[in-house]
C-alpha positions in Angstrom: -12.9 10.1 3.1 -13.8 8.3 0.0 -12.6 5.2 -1.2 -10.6 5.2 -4.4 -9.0 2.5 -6.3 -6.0 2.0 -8.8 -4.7 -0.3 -10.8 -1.0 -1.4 -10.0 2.0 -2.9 -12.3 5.2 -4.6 -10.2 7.2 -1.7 -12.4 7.0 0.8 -9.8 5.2 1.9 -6.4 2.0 4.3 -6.4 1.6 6.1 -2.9 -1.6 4.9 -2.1 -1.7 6.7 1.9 0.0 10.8 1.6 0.9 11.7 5.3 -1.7 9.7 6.9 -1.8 7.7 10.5 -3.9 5.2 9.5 -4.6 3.6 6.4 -7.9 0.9 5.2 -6.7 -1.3 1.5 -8.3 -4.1 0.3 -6.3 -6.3 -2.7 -9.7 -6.8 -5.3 -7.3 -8.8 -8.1 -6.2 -12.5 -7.9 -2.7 -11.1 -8.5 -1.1 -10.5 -4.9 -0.5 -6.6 -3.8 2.5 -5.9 -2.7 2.5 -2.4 0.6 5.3 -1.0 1.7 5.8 1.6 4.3 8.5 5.0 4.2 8.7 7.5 6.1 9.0 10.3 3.0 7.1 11.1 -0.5 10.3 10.6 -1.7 9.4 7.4 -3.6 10.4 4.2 -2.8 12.9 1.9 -5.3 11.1 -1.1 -7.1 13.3 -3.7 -5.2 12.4 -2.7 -1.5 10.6 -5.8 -0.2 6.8 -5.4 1.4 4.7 -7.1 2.9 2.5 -9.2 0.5 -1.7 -9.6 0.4 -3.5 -11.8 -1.9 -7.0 -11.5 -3.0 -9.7 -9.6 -0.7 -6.9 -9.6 2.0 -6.4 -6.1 3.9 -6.2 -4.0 6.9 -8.8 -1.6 8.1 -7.8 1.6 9.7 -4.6 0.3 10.5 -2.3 2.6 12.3 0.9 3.5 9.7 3.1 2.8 12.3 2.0 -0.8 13.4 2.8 -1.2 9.7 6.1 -0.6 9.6 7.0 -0.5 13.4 8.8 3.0 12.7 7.7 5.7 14.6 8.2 8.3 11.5 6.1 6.1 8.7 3.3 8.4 7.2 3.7 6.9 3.6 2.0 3.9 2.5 2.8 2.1 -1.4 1.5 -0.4 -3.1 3.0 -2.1 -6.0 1.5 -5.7 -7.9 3.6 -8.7 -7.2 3.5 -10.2 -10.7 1.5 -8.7 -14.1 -1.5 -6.4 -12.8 -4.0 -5.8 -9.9 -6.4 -3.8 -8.9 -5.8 -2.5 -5.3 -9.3 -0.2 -3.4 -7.5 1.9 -0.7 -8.8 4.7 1.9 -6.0 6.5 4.3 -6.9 8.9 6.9 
């Protein structure tokens, strides 16, 4: 799989890992990235905390569920902290 990358506002989240088990994201922006884990494509609300990594911080092929500690998690979002940020993702 191909990495892709997208730039993110702290407006809303942007599914970043679609039904995957693990997932590989690196934040590239000095503004912190902000992942959160669900268990649907449903979307995720704007206010639902995360877990928070600042520049060139990530995880590589990190099982979903380590993530979240929920056995159904499959969906991975990212979302900026503060003002904009530039987030280079691969999930499998």
């Amino acid at each position: 799989m191909a990495l892709a990358s997208t730039e993110l506002t702290p407006s809303s989240y942007v599914l970043i890992g679609n039904n995957v088990t693990t997932i590989t994201f690196q934040c590239q922006s000095s503004t912190p990235v902000v992942i959160a884990i669900a268990t649907t494509s449903a979307g995720i609300a704007t206010s639902t905390e995360g877990m928070i990594y600042n520049r060139f911080e990530g995880e590589m092929k990190k099982t979903v569920t380590d993530l979240s500690h929920d056995a159904g998690a499959a969906y991975v979002y990212a979302k900026a902290l503060t003002s904009t940020s530039k987030i280079v993702y691969e999930g499998a």
